[in-house]
Each structure stands twice: as structure tokens, then as C-alpha cells.
N, C-alpha and C positions, 0 to 999 in steps of 0.2 A: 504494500500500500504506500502508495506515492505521496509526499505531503508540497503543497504549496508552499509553507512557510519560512520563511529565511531560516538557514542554519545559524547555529551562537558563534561568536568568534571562537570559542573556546573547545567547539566540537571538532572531532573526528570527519569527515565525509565518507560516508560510507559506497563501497563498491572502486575503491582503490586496490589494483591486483599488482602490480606492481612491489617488489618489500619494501626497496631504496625510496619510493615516494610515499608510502604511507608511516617508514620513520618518521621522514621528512613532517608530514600530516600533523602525528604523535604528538613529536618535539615543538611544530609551532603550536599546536594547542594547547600543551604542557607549559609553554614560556608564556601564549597569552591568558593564561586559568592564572598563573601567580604571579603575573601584571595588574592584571585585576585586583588579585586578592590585596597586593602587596600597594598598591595608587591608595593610602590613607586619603591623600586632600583631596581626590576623584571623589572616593565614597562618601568622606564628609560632604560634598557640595551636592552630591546625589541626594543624599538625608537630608539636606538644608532645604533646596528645592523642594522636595517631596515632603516636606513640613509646611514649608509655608504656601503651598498650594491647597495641603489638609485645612489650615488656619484662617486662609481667604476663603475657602468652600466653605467652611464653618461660619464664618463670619457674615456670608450673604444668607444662609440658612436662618440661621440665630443672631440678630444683630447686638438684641438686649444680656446675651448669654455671654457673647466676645467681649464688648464694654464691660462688661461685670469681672470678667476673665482680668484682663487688661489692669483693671481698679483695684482690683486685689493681688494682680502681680506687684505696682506701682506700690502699694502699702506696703507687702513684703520686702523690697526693697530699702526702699523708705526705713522700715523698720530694722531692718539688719544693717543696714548702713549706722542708724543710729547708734544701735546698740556696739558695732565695731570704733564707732568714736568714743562713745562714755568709754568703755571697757581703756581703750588708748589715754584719755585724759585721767584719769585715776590713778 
């Protein structure tokens, strides 16, 4: 069964007879699987994006739920910031 869908960078292609070129296949899939894994600032910007598209979605959903969000972040803040200066001034 034949699929339409793009293969991953990270796959195998299957129906390589050949051995010399489906090392060849292995090895670049093997280097781009722990390229991938190994790109920290990649992934973080991946999560980043992918948060704050979650938190606009949300936000056009819930507007009164996000400002609330928001209000209570900014106090938390607010409040740890405080409390790390008393703690410093004493």
C-alpha cells in the first residue's frame, strides 16, 4: 500500500536494493534523527511558536479567561519581585 505523504527527513526510503546506497540512506537518516534531536534552540523556538499560537487561540476563544490569566500572572510577579527585594534589603 502506497502512501501519498511526504516521507520524514529522518526516514529510511524504502525499496533501496542496492547495500552501498541504503548505508548511504541509514547514515543520512541516523545524522538527521540526532540533528534534530541535538538543535536545542530549533526545539525551543518550535515550543515557543507552538505556545503562543495555543495562547492566541485561547485568547480569541476566552477573552475574559486570558485577561484574568494575564492579571494574575502580572501579580505573581509583582509579588515575587517584591518579596526578592525585602528578602535583599534586610
Amino acid at each position: 500500500m502506497s502512501s501519498n505523504a511526504p516521507l520524514p527527513r529522518t526516514a529510511v526510503p524504502l525499496g533501496i536494493d542496492d547495500p552501498v546506497e541504503s548505508a548511504r540512506a541509514e547514515l543520512k537518516a541516523a545524522l538527521l534523527a540526532i540533528e534534530e534531536k541535538a538543535n536545542v534552540p530549533r526545539r525551543v523556538a518550535v515550543a515557543t511558536d507552538r505556545t503562543i499560537t495555543d495562547a492566541r487561540a485561547f485568547s480569541q476563544r476566552n477573552p475574559a479567561a486570558a485577561a484574568t490569566l494575564v492579571v494574575a500572572g502580572a501579580v505573581a510577579i509583582g509579588i515575587g519581585v517584591w518579596g526578592l527585594v525585602r528578602l535583599y534589603t534586610r
